[in-house]
DRENBA-791045 format. One line per 8 residues: number of its first residue (from 1); their letters; for each residue x, y, z of C-alpha. Coordinates in pm, whole numbers, plus 50000, padded with zeros to 5 digits. Example, Ala and Ser with C-alpha at 12.3 -4.5 7.8 and 13.67 -1.06 7.14 Angstrom:
<tormis>
1> as> 51230,49550,50780; 51367,49894,50714;
</tormis>
This chain:
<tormis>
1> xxxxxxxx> 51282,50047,47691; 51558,50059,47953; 51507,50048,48332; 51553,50428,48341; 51273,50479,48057; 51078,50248,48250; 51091,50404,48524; 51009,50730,48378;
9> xxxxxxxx> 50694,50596,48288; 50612,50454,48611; 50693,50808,48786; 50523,51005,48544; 50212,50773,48607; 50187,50822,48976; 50263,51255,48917; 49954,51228,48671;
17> xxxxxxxx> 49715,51046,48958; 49856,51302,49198; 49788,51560,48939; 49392,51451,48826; 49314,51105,48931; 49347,50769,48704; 49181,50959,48452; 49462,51184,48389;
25> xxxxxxxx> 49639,50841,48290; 49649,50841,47918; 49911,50716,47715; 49977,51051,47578; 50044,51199,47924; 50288,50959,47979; 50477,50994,47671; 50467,51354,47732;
33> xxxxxxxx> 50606,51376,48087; 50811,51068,48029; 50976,51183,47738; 50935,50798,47629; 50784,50708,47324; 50413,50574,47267; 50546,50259,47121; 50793,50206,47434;
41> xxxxxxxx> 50495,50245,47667; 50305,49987,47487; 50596,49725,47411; 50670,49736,47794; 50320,49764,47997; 50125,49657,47654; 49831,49875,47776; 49741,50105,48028;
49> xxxxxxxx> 49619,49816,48238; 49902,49664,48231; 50068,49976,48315; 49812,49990,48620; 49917,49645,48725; 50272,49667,48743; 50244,49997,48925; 50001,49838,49172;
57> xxxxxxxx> 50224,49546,49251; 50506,49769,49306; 50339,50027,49542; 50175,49738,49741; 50520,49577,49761; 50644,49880,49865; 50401,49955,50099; 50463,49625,50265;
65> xxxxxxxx> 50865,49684,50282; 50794,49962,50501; 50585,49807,50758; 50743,49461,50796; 51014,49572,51007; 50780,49674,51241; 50714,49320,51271; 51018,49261,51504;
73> xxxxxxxx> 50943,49506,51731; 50903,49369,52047; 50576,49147,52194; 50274,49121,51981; 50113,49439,52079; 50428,49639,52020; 50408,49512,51648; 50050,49571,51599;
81> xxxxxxxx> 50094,49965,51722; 50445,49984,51512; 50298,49838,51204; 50011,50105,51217; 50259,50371,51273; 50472,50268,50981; 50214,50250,50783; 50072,50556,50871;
89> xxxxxxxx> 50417,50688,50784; 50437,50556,50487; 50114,50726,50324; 50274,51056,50467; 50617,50975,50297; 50478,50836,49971; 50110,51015,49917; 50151,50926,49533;
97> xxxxxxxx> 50165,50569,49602; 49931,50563,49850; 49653,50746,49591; 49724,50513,49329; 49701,50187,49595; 49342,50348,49686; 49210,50507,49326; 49336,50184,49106;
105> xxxxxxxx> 49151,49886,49035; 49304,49636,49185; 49505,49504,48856; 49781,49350,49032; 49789,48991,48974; 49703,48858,49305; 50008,48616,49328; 50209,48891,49313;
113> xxxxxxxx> 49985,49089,49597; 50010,48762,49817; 50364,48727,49769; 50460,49017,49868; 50193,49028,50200; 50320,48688,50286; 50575,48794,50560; 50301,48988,50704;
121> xxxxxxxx> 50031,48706,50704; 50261,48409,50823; 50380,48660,51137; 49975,48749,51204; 49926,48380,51188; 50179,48254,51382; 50095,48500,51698; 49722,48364,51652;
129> xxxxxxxx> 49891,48024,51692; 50036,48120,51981; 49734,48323,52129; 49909,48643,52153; 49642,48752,51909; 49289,48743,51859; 49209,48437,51577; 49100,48628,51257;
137> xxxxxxxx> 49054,48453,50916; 49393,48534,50693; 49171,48683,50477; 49017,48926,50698; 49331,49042,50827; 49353,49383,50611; 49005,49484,50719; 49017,49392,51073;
145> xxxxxxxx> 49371,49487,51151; 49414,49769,50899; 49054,49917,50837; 49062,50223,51080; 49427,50299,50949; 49309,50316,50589; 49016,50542,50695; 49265,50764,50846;
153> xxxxxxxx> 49505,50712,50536; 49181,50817,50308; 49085,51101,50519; 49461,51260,50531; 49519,51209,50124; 49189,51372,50080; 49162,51628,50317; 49470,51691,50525;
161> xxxxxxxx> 49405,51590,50807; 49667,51566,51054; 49799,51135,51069; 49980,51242,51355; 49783,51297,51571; 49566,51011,51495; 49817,50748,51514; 49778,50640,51870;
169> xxxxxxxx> 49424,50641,51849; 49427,50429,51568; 49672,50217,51709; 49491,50196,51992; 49195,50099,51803; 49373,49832,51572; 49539,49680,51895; 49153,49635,52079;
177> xxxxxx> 49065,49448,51776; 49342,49184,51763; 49422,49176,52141; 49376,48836,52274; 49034,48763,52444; 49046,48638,52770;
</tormis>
């Protein structure tokens, strides 16, 4: 299976979730819309898990590629509000990823997830080193910092909602909970 087949089958996947949920995820689908054959699906992913996991790593990795330049934009705050507003951009600009990421068991090795979230971590802890932000466990950092985005992310994919006009308010809202005490 080539990189074109496999990435027929990775395309097809996320068009099926868009389509009817993990559910609609069966090999058969996949071999249908990806014009690839069962055996190809299975010699590559081995299962449907394994399909699941690959796509997972690769829509969190991509996920993080859009947000880390926000990074370098300008003083800590700055970031904080950019990386919310990337982020809320990129669930607009990629709503198939951004189902899967929230419907799929979280299947991705979690080397692979910290790998890819390192940039992001080691700039969060740095600016806590520095106390330009509020100390919060490395672990906690996805809840604290991107909680209300993700309930914004969940309402939008499910319902519509406008992210636009929610962004600075979530922004605002991520910033008060990192902002330095003091």
């Amino acid at each position: 299976m080539g990189p074109t087949s496999r990435q027929a089958v990775l395309d097809a996947a996320l068009e099926l979730v868009a389509e009817g949920g993990l559910g609609a995820v069966t090999i058969s689908a996949l071999t249908a819309r990806s014009g690839v054959s069962n055996g190809s699906v299975y010699h590559h992913f081995g299962s449907r898990a394994g399909l699941f996991a690959v796509l997972y790593g690769e829509s969190f990795a991509h996920c993080v590629d859009a947000l880390a330049p926000a990074l370098g934009t300008g003083d800590a705050e700055q970031a904080v509000r950019a990386v919310v507003a990337r982020y809320l951009g990129w669930v607009v600009g990629n709503p198939g990823r951004a189902r899967f990421l929230y419907a799929a068991p979280r299947s991705a090795d979690p080397a692979v997830k910290l790998a890819a979230f390192e940039p992001v971590a080691r700039w969060f802890a740095d600016r806590m080193a520095a106390g330009e932000l509020r100390a919060v466990p490395l672990w906690a950092l996805d809840p604290v910092v991107m909680g209300p985005a993700h309930e914004c992310a969940r309402r939008y994919l499910l319902h519509g909602f406008d992210l636009g006009a929610a962004v600075r308010l979530v922004a605002d809202a991520v910033w008060g909970a990192v902002a330095p005490v003091g």
